[in-house]
C-alpha positions, -999 to +999 in steps of 0.1 A: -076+602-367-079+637-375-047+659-383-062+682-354-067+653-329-031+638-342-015+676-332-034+678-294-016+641-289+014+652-303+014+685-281+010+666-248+034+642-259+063+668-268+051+692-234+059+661-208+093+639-207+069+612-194+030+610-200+006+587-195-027+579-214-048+556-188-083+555-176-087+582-144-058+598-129-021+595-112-043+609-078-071+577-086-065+555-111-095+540-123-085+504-135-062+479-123-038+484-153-034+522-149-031+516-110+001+493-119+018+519-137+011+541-111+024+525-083+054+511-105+066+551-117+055+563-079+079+535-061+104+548-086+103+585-080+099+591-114+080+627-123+051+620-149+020+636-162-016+616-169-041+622-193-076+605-183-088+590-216-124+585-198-126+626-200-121+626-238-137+593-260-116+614-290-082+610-273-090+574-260-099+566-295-071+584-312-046+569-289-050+538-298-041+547-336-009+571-325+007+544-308-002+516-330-014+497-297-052+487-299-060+485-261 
């Protein structure tokens, strides 16, 4: 990961209390996963930002290396 694509994903992670990296948005989720999480943080009230990693192949790469989680 770059140190430039390491500081955008540390931005967005320091801007929002809650975020979520999934594949479309909180309005349409585009996978059954991302849907889940949805539904689960909606049914809870819970205030939360998305970030579509479909819109950006260098943040859904890089995510996987911030968080140490591969999928």
């Amino acid at each position: 990961m770059t140190p430039e694509l390491k500081d955008r994903i540390d931005k967005l992670t320091q801007e929002h209390k809650i975020l979520v990296f999934m594949k479309g948005s909180k309005l349409m989720p585009q996978c059954g996963f991302s849907n889940n999480v949805v539904q689960i943080l909606n049914s809870l009230g819970i205030k939360y930002e998305t970030v579509n990693v479909l819109d950006d192949p260098d943040i859904r790469q890089g995510i996987k290396e911030y968080s140490n989680w591969p999928t």
